[in-house]
Structures are given as structure tokens and as C-alpha cells.
C-alpha positions, 0 to 999 in steps of 0.5 A, a space after each residue: 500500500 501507499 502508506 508502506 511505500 512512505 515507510 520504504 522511502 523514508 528509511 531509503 532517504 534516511 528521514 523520518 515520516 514527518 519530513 514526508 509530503 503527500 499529495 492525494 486525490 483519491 481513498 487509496 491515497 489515504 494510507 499514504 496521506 495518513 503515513 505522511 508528516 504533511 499531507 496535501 489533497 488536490 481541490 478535485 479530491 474526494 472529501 474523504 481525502 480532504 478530511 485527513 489532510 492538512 493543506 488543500 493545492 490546485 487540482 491536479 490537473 492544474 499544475 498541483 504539483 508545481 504549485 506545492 514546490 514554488 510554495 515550498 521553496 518561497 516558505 523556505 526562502 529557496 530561489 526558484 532558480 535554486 540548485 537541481 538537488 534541492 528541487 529534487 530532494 523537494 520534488 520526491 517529498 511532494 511527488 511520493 504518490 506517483 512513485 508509490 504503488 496503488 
């Protein structure tokens, strides 16, 4: 399950699950979105899936992914033309749901 794949990339990436960001739409997201320290629904999601989380992105067809870097990066005072490993270390916190198993 998603949730499981939280805990495989968290021990993979030596941080813990609330250094995670989760992004989700849908009732097998929960798992995940629950495991996570921070977990973001798309405005398309379910309302179940909203419930659980802590912030709600653009949908997801609207660029929801872009949208929770940018925001992450000017909270953290990062440039958005900051260095490749940090948007990547950024991006897999905020895009676990497209590499985790249904």
C-alpha cells in the first residue's frame, strides 16, 4: 500500500515520516496521506481525502504539483532558480504518490 511505500522511502532517504509530503486525490491515497508528516489533497479530491489532510493545492490537473514546490521553496526562502538537488530532494517529498504503488 501507499502508506508502506512512505515507510520504504523514508528509511531509503534516511528521514523520518514527518519530513514526508503527500499529495492525494483519491481513498487509496489515504494510507499514504495518513503515513505522511504533511499531507496535501488536490481541490478535485474526494472529501474523504480532504478530511485527513492538512493543506488543500490546485487540482491536479492544474499544475498541483508545481504549485506545492514554488510554495515550498518561497516558505523556505529557496530561489526558484535554486540548485537541481534541492528541487529534487523537494520534488520526491511532494511527488511520493506517483512513485508509490496503488
Amino acid at each position: 500500500d501507499k502508506g508502506g511505500a512512505c515507510e520504504k522511502i523514508a528509511k531509503l532517504f534516511g528521514v523520518t515520516l514527518d519530513d514526508l509530503i503527500a499529495v492525494g486525490d483519491a481513498g487509496n491515497d489515504i494510507l499514504m496521506l495518513k503515513a505522511a508528516g504533511f499531507p496535501i489533497a488536490v481541490e478535485n479530491a474526494l472529501d474523504e481525502v480532504k478530511k485527513v489532510c492538512k493543506a488543500i493545492a490546485p487540482k491536479n490537473d492544474e499544475f498541483a504539483i508545481k504549485y506545492i514546490i514554488e510554495k515550498i521553496c518561497e516558505l523556505k526562502n529557496i530561489p526558484s532558480q535554486s540548485s537541481p538537488p534541492i528541487i529534487s530532494r523537494l520534488f520526491l517529498r511532494c511527488a511520493i504518490s506517483s512513485f508509490a504503488p496503488s
